[in-house]
VEXBA-181025 format. One record per residue (C-alpha): x, y, z. Coordinates in steps of 0.2 Angstrom, whole numbers. Example, Ala and Ser with C-alpha at 12.3 -4.5 7.8 and 13.67 -1.06 7.14 Angstrom:
+-------+-------+-------+
|  east | north |    up |
+-------+-------+-------+
|    62 |   -22 |    39 |
|    68 |    -5 |    36 |
+-------+-------+-------+
END
This chain:
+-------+-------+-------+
|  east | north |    up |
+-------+-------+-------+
|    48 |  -102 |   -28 |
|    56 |   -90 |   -36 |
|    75 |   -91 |   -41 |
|    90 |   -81 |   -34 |
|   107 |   -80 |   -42 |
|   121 |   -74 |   -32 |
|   132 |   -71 |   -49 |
|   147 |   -67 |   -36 |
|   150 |   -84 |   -28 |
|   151 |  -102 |   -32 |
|   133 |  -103 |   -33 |
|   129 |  -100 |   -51 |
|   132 |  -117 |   -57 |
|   124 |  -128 |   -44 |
|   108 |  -117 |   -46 |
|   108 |  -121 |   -65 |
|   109 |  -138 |   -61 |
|    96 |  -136 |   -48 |
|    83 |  -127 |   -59 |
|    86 |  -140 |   -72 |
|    93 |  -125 |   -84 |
|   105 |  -137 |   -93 |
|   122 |  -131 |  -101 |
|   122 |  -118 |  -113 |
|   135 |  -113 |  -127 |
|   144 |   -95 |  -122 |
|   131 |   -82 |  -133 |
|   136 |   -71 |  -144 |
|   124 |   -59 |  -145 |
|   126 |   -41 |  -151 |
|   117 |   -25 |  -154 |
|   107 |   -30 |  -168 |
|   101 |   -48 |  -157 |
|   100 |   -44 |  -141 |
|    95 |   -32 |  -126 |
|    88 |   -30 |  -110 |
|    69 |   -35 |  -108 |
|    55 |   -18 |  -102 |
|    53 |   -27 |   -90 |
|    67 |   -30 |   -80 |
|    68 |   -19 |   -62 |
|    83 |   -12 |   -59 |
|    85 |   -11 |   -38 |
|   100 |    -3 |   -30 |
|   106 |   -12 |   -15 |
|   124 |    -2 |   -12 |
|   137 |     6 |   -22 |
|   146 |   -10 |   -27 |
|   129 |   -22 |   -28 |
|   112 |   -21 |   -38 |
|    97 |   -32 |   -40 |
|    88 |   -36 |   -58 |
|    69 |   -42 |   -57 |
|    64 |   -50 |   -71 |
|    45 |   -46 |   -73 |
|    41 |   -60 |   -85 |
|    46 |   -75 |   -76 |
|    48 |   -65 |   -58 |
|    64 |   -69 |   -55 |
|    78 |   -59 |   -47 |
|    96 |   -62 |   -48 |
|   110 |   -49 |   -38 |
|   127 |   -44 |   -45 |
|   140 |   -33 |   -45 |
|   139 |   -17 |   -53 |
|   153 |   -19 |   -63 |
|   147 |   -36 |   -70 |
|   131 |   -28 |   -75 |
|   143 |   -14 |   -84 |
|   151 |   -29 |   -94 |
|   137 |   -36 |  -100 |
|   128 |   -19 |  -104 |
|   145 |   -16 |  -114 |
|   143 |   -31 |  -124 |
|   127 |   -30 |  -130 |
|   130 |   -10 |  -135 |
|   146 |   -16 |  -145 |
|   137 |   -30 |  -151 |
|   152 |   -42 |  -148 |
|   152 |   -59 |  -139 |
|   150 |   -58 |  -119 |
|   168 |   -61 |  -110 |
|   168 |   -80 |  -103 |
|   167 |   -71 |   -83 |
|   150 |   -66 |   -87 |
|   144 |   -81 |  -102 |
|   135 |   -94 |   -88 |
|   126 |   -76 |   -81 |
|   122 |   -69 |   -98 |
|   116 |   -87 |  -102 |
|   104 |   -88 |   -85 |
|    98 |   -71 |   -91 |
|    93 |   -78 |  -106 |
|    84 |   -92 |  -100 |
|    74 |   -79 |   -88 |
|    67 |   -67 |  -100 |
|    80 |   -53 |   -94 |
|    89 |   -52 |  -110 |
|    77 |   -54 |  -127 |
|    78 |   -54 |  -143 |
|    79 |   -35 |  -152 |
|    65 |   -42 |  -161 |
|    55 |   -49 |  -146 |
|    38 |   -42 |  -144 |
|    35 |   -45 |  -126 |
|    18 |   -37 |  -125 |
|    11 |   -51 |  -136 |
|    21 |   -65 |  -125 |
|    13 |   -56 |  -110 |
|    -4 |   -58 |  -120 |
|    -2 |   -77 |  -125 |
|     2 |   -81 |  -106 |
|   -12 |   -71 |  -100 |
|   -23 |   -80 |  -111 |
|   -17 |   -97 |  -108 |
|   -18 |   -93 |   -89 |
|   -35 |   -89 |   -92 |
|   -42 |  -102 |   -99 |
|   -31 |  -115 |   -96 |
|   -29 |  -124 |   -76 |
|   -29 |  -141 |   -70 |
|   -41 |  -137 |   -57 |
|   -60 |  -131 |   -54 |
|   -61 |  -118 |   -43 |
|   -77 |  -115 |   -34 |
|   -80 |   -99 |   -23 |
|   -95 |  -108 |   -12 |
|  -108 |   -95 |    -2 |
|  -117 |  -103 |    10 |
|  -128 |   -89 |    17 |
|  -126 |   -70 |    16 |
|  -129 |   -68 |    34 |
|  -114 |   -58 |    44 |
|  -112 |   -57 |    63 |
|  -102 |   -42 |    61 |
|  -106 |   -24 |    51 |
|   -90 |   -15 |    45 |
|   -93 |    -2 |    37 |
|   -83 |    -2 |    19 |
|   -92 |   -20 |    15 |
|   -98 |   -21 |    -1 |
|  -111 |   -31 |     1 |
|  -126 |   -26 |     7 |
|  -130 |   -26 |    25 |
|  -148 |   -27 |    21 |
|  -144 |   -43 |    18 |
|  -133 |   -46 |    30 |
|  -146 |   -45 |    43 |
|  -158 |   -55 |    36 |
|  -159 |   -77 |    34 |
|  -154 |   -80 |    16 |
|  -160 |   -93 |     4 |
|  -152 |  -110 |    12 |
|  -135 |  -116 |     2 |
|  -143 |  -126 |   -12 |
|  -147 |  -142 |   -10 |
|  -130 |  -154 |    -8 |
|  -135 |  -165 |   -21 |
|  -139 |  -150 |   -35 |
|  -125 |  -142 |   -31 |
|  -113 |  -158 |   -32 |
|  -120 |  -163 |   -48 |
|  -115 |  -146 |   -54 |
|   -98 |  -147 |   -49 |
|   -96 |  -166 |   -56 |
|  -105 |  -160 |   -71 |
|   -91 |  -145 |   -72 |
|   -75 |  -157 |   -70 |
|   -82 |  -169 |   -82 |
|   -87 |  -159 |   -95 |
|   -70 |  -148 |   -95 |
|   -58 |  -163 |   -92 |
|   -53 |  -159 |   -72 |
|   -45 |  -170 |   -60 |
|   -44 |  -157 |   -45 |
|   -59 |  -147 |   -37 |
|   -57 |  -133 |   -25 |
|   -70 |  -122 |   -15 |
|   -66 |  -109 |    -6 |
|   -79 |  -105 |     7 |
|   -83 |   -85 |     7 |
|   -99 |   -75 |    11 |
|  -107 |   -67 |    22 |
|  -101 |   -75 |    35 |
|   -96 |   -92 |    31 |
|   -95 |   -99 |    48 |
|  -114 |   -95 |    52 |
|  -116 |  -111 |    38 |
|  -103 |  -123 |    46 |
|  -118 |  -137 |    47 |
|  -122 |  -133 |    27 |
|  -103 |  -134 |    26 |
|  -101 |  -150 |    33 |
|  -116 |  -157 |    23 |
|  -108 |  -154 |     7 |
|   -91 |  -156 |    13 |
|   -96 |  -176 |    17 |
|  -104 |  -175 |     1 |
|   -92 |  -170 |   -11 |
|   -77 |  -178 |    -4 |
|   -85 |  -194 |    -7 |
|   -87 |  -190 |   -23 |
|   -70 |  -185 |   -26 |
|   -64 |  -202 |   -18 |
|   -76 |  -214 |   -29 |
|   -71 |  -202 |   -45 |
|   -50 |  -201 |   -40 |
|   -54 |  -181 |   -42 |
|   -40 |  -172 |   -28 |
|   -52 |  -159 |   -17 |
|   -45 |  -146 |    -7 |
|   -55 |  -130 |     2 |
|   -50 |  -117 |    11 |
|   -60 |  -101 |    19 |
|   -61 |   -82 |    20 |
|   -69 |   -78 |    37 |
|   -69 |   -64 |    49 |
|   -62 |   -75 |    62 |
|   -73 |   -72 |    77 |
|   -82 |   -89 |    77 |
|   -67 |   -99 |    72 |
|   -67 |  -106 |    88 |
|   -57 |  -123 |    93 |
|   -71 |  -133 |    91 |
|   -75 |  -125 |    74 |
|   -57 |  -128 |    68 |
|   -55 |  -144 |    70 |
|   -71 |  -147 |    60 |
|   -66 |  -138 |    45 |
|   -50 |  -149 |    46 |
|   -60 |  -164 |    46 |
|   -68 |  -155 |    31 |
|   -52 |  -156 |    23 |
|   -53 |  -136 |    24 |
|   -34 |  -133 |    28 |
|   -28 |  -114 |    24 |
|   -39 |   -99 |    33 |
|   -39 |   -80 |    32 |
|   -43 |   -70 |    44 |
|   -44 |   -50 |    44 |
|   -40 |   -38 |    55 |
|   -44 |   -17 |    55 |
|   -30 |   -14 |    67 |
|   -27 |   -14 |    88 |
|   -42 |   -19 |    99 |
|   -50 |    -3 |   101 |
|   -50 |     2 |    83 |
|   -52 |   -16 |    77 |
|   -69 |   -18 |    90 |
|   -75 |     0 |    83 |
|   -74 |    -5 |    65 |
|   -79 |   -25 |    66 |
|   -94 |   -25 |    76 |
|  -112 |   -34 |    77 |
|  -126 |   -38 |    85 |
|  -116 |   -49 |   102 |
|  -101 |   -47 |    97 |
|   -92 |   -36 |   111 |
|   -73 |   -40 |   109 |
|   -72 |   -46 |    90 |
|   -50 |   -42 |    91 |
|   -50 |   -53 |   105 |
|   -58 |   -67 |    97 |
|   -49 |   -67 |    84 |
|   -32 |   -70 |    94 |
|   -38 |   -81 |   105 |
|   -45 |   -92 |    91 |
|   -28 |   -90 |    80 |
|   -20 |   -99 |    98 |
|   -31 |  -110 |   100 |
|   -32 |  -116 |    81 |
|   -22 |  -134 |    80 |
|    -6 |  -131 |    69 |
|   -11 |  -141 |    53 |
|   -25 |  -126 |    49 |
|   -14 |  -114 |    41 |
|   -21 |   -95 |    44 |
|   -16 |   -81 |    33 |
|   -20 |   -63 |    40 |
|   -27 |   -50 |    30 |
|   -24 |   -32 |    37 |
|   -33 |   -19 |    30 |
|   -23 |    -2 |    26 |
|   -35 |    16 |    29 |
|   -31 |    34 |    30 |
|   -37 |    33 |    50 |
|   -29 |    14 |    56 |
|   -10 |    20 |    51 |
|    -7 |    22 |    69 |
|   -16 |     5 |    75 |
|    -8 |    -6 |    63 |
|    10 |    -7 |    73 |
|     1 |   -10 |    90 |
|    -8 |   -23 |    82 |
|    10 |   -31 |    78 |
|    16 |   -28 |    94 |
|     2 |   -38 |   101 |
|     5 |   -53 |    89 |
|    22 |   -52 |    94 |
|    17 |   -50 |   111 |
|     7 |   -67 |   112 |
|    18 |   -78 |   100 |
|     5 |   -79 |    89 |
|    16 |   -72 |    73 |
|    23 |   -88 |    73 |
|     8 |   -96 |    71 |
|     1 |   -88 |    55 |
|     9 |   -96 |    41 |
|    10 |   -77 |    32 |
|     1 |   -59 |    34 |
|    -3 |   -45 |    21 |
|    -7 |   -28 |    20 |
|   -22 |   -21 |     8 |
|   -29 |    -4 |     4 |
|   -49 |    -4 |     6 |
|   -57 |    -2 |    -8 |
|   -72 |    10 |   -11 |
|   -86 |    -2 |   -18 |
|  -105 |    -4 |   -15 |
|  -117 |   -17 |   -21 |
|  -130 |    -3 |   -18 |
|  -122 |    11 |   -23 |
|  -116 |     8 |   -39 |
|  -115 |    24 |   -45 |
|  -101 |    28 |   -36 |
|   -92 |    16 |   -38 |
|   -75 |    16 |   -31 |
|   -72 |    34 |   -31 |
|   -61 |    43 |   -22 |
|   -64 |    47 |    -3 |
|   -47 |    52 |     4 |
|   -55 |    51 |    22 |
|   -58 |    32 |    22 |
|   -49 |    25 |     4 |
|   -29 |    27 |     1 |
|   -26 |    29 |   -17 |
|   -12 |    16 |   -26 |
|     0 |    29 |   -22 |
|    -4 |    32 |    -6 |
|    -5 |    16 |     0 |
|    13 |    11 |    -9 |
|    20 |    26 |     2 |
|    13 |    16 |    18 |
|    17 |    -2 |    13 |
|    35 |     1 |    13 |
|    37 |     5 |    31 |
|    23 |    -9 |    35 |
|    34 |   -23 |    26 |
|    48 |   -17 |    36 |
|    41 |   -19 |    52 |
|    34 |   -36 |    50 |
|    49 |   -42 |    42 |
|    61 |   -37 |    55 |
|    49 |   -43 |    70 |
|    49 |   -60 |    62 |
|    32 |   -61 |    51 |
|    31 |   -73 |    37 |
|    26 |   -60 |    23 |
|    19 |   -64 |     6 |
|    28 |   -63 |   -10 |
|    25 |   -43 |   -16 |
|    26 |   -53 |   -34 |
|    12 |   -64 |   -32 |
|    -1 |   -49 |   -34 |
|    -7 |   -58 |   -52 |
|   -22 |   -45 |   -52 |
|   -28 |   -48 |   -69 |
|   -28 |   -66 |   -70 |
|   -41 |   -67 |   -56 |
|   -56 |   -76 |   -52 |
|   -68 |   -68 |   -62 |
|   -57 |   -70 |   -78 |
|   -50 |   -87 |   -76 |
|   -63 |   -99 |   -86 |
|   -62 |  -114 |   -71 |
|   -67 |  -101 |   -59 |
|   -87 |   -98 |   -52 |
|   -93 |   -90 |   -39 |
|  -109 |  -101 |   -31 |
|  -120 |   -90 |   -20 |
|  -132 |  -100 |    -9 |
|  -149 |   -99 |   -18 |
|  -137 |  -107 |   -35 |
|  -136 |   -92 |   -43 |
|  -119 |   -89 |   -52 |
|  -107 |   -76 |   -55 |
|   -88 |   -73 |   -57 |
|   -81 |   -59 |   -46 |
|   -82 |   -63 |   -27 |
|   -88 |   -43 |   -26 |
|  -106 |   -49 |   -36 |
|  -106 |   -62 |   -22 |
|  -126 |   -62 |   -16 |
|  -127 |   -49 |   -30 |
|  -143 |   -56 |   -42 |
|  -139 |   -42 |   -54 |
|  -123 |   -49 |   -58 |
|  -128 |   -66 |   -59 |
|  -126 |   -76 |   -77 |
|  -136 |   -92 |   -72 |
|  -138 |  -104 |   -60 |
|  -134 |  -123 |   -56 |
|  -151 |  -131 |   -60 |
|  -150 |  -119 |   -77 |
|  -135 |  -115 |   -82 |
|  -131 |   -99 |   -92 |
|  -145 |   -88 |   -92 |
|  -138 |   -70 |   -94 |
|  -121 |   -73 |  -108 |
|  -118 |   -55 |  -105 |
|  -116 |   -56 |   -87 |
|  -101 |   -70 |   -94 |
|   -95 |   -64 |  -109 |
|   -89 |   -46 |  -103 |
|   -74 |   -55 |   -91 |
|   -68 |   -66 |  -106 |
|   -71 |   -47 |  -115 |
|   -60 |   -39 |  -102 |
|   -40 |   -36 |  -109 |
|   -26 |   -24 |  -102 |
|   -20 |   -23 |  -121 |
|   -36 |   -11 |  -123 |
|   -28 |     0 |  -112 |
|   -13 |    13 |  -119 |
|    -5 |    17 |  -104 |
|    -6 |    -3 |  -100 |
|     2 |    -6 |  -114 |
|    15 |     4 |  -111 |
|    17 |     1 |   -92 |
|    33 |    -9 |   -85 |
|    24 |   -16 |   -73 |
|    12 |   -25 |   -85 |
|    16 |   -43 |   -83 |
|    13 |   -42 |   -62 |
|    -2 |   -30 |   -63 |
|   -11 |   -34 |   -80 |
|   -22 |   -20 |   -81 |
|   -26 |   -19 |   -62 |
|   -43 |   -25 |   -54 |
|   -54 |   -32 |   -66 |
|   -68 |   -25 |   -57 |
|   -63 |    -8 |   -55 |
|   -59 |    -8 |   -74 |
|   -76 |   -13 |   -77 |
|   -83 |     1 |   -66 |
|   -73 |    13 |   -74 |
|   -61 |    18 |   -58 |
|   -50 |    32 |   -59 |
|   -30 |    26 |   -60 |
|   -28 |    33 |   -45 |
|   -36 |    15 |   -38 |
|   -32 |     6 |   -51 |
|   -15 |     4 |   -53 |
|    -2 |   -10 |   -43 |
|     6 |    -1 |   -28 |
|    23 |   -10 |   -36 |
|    22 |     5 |   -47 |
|    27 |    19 |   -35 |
|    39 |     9 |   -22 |
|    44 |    -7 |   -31 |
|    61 |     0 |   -29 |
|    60 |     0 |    -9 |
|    49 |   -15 |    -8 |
|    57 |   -26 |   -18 |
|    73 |   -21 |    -8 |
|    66 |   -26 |     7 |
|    63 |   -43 |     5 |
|    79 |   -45 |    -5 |
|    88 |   -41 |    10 |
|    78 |   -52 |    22 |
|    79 |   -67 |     9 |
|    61 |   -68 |     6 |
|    51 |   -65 |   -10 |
|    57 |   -65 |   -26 |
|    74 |   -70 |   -20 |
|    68 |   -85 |   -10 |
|    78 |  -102 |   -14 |
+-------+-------+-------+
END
C-alpha cells in the first residue's frame, strides 16, 4: 500500500511509527546538500492544499501550501528546517522526495530496475494450453488462423512439470505462479485441471507455495467452470469487456456465441466470492460513448461490488501477421497515449464516484514486465518458449522449448538487451521511475511515442487528484 501523510493533523507521528520509519534527528540541510527529487509531482488540490508524489517510492503526502513554502525556503537559504516542519522534512527524506544535491537518481532508478529484473522470489509461468478462441475480435494480435483451428495439445503434464521443477531448483525458488492465458484458456479447462493436480502435488511434496490466476474472455466462466478453477487453486480472474451489449456483442463474437456481454454478467453473478475477478475495459476512438452504459449496467445489477477492481486500457495496434506495421497509428480504431490520457480522466471519475474499486494509476510498472523479468516465461502449448505474452503461439519469437531448452539466445538476449537508459528523452522524462521506457514490445517494434509513452504523462495532474480525493491510490493507508 502506498503511504499517506496528512502533515496537518496528529497523524504524522503515529504513521512514522506505523511505517517503522524510526526517529530521526532534526536535518540540517542546505543549498549545497539538499533539494527536491525530478521526480516528485506536484498536484494542486485548492488554494491552501497541495499533494507531492514521490515517483521513486510512489508515495504521496498532502500539505499546506504554506508548509511546502517553509521547507522550499530552507533548502534555498541553505539553513536548518524550522522544528514545525523537521518530522515532515525527515519523512521526505526517508521517501526519496528530498535528495542529496549530489544524488544521481537516474542510476538509482537503473540499479532498481535491474534488481527488479533479475531478482523475484517467485517463478512465474504464463501457461498456454491451446490457441483456439471462441470468440474473433478484431484488434487481436494473434492470429485468427490459429484461432480457428485445433492446436498442438498442452504439452505433456509430466514434461512441462519437470520443466517448472527443473526451473525452481535451478534458480533457488520457493513460489511458482502460472497464469493461464491464450487463446482461449477456458476451451483447455481438462488440460488445465490435469496439470493443475499435477503440479500442486508437486508443490506440496517440494514445500514450494503455487498460486495461478487466469486471463479469459469470460464467456465460458460459467458456475460450474469457477468453481473448478478454485479447486485448481486459480483464485484471481480477468475478464474484458469492449463496452454495453450491443457494441460489446459486435466486437466479441464467434462462431455460437450470440450474447457474449451477457455472458459475461451472468457469470461474474454467478462466480462464488472467493474468485476474485478483475475487469479489463478496453478504451477506442468508437466505444467512448458505450463505456458509461456499460457502468450503468454494472451498477444496475450489483455486480460492481462483486469485481474486486476494474481498468481502462487503450488498444493497441499489433499483429502477429502483420509485422510490418506494427503498432502504427490508426486514429479510427487506436487512441494515441495522449489521447487516451484525455479519456481516462473523466472514465476514473465516473467509476470512482459510482462506487468501483479502481486500480492504483501508480502500479503501471511498464518496463519491468514479463518479457524483461528473468523468472518470467511464457509456455505455449506445443513447449515452445517465449517472453512477451504478445509472441504467445508466435513460433518466430520463440527461444526454445521445455524438452530443449534455449534454442535461439537471440530470441532471449534482446529483453535482458532492452534499457530506457538508451533512450534520451527517457532519460530526461519525470515520469521515468513509473513508465520505464514504456512497452517493451512496442520499443522493440520501433512504435512512434505517440504509443509509447505512459498516459500519467499528459493527465497525472487530474488523475492523480482523483484518487487522492476519493482515498484510493497512492494515498491509500
Amino acid at each position: 500500500m502506498r503511504p499517506w501523510l496528512d502533515s496537518n493533523s496528529a497523524k504524522l507521528e503515529p504513521f512514522t511509527a506505523r511505517c517503522s520509519l524510526g526517529t530521526c534527528p532534526i536535518l540540517k540541510v542546505g543549498r549545497t546538500s539538499m533539494r527536491f527529487s525530478k521526480y516528485v509531482l506536484e498536484i494542486p488540490l485548492d488554494d491552501d492544499e497541495v499533494s507531492l508524489v514521490g515517483l521513486h517510492l510512489r508515495t504521496a503526502i498532502t500539505l499546506p501550501r504554506t508548509t511546502l513554502m517553509v521547507v522550499r525556503e530552507a533548502l534555498e537559504a541553505g539553513v536548518p528546517f524550522e522544528s514545525s516542519v523537521a518530522s515532515l522534512a525527515n519523512f521526505m527524506v526517508r521517501n526519496e522526495m528530498l535528495v542529496p544535491d549530489d544524488d544521481d537518481e537516474l542510476d538509482r532508478i537503473a540499479r532498481r530496475t535491474i534488481a527488479a529484473r533479475a531478482v523475484s522470489g517467485t517463478f512465474t509461468a504464463i501457461v498456454v494450453p491451446t490457441m483456439r478462441c471462441n470468440l474473433r475480435c478484431h484488434y487481436c494480435f494473434q492470429s485468427h488462423d490459429d484461432h480457428g483451428r485445433e492446436s498442438a495439445p498442452l504439452s505433456s503434464e509430466s514434461t512441462l512439470l519437470a520443466f517448472l521443477a527443473q526451473e525452481l531448483e535451478q534458480r533457488n525458488l520457493n513460489r511458482l505462479h502460472v497464469r493461464w492465458f491464450g487463446g482461449e484458456p477456458l476451451l483447455a479447462l481438462d488440460q488445465i485441471a490435469r496439470f493443475s493436480h499435477e503440479v500442486v502435488d508437486y508443490c506440496e511434496r517440494a514445500k514450494k507455495e503455487y498460486t495461478a490466476d487466469i486471463v479469459t474472455n469470460g464467456v465460458l466462466l460459467t458456475a460450474d467452470s469457477a468453481l473448478r478453477l478454485l479447486s485448481y487453486q486459480v483464485r484471481h480472474v480477468q475478464v474484458t469487456f469492449d463496452g454495453d451489449r450491443t457494441l460489446h456483442n459486435r466486437i466479441r463474437r464467434g462462431d455460437g456465441v450470440a450474447d457474449s456481454y451477457g455472458a459475461i454478467l451472468e457469470n461474474i453473478a454467478s462466480a462464488p466470492p472467493e474468485l476474485k475477478i478483475r475487469a479489463r475495459v478496453h478504451v477506442a476512438p468508437y466505444n467512448l460513448d458505450a463505456i458509461p452504459r456499460l457502468l450503468d449496467d454494472l451498477v444496475a445489477s450489483g455486480l460492481h461490488r462483486k469485481l474486486q477492481a476494474i481498468y481502462f486500457a487503450p488498444l493497441f495496434n499489433y499483429d502477429q501477421t502483420s509485422k510490418g506495421t506494427a503498432f502504427e497509428r490508426q486514429d479510427r480504431l487506436f487512441l494515441t497515449s495522449r489521447d487516451f490520457a484525455h479519456f481516462q480522466v473523466p472514465l476514473h471519475k465516473r467509476a470512482l464516484e459510482m462506487g468501483f474499486s479502481m486500480a492504483d494509476p501508480l502500479e503501471a510498472d511498464y518496463g519491468v514486465c514479463t518479457a524483461l523479468r528473468e523468472n518470467t516465461v511464457v509456455i505455449n502449448a506445443d513447449g515452445t518458449l517465449a517472453k512477451c505474452y504478445m509472441d504467445a503461439g508466435d513460433s518466430v519469437e520463440s527461444y526454445g522449448n521445455i524438452s530443449e531448452g534455449i534454442l535461439n539466445s537471440e530470441n532471449l538476449v534482446k529483453w535482458r538487451r532492452q534499457s530506457f537508459l538508451k533512450d534520451s528523452e527517457c532519460r530526461e522524462c519525470t515520469m521515468a521511475p513509473v513508465c520505464l521506457g514504456g512497452c517493451s514490445k512496442e520499443v522493440q517494434d520501433g512504435a512512434d511515442k505517440a504509443v509509447i509513452c505512459t498516459p500519467l504523462k499528459y493527465n497525472y495532474r487530474e488523475l492523480l487528484r482523483l484518487h487522492l480525493d476519493d482515498g484510493l491510490g497512492p494515498c491509500a493507508t
